[in-house]
C-alpha positions as CSV (number, residue, x, y, z in Angstrom):
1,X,-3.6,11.8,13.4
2,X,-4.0,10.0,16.9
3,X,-6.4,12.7,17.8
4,X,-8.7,12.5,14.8
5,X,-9.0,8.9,14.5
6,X,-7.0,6.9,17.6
7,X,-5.9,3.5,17.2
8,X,-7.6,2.0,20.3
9,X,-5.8,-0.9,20.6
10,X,-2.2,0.9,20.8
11,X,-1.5,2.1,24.6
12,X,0.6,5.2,23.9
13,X,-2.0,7.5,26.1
14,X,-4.3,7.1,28.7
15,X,-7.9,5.7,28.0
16,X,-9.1,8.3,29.4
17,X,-7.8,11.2,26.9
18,X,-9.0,9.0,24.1
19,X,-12.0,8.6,25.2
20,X,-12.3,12.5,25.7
21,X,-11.2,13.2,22.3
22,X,-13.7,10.8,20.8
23,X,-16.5,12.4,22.6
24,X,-15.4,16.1,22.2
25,X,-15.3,15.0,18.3
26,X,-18.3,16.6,16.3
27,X,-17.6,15.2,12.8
28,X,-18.4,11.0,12.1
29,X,-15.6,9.1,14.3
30,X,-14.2,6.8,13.2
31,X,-11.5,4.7,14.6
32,X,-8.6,2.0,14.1
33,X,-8.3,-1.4,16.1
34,X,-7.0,-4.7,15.7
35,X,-9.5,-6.2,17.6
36,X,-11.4,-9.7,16.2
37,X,-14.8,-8.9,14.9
38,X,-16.7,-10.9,17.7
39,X,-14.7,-8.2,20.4
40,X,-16.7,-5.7,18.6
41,X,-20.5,-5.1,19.6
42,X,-22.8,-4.9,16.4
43,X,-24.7,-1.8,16.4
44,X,-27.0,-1.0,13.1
45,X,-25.6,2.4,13.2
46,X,-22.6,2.0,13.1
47,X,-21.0,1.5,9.5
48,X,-17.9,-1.3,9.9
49,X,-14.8,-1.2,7.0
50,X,-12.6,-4.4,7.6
51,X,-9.7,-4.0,5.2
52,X,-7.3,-7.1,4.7
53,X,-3.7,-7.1,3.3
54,X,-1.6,-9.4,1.6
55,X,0.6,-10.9,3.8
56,X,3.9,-10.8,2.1
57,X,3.8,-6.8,2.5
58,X,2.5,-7.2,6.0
59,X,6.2,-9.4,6.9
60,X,7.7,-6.5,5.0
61,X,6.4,-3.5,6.4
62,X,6.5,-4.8,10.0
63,X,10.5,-5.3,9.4
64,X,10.5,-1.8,8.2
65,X,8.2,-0.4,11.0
66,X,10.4,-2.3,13.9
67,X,13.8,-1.4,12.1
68,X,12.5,2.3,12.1
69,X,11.2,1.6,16.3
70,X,12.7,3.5,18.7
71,X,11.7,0.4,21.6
72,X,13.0,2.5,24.7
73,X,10.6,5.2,23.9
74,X,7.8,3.4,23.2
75,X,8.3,1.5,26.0
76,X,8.7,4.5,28.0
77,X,5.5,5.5,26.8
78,X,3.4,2.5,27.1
79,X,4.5,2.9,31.1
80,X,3.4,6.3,31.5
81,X,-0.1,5.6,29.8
82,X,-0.8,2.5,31.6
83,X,0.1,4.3,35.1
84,X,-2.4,7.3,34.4
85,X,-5.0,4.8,33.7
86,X,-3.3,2.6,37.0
87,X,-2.8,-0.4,34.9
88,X,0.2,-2.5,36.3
89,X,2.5,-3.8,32.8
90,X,3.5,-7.5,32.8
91,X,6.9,-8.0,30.7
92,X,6.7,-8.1,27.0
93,X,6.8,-11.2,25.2
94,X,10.5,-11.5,23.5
């Protein structure tokens, strides 16, 4: 699913990968990110879906999402993507 439509704001890869799937893709793109509206350029051809969720099953499914989390490889991850792009990590907010 990462390859067909990559969540942009999630450093699991490098940039560069991401990018090259999303410009190797031949069908509409379309893509995930968390990113505030006014981080987003407006372009009239681009067709924007903003989809909101209630936030009692946002607290719920993040408990579920973290309890299912396996940190050290994500973690792990998020190091290796941010070296091939040469991006130095601060520490992680507790």
């Amino acid at each position: 699913m990462d390859t067909l439509s990559p969540w942009i704001d999630m450093v699991t890869r490098a940039r560069t990968d991401v990018f090259a799937d999303l410009e190797a893709q031949t069908h509409r793109r379309f893509i995930k990110t968390h990113t505030p509206l006014d981080g987003i350029p407006s372009d009239p051809t681009v067709t924007y879906i903003c989809v909101g969720r209630d936030p009692r099953d946002v607290g719920l499914s993040i408990d579920r999402h973290i309890d299912n989390t396996d940190i050290g490889a994500f973690l792990s991850q998020r190091k290796r993507a941010a070296a091939i792009d040469g991006i130095e990590l601060g520490p992680l907010r507790p």
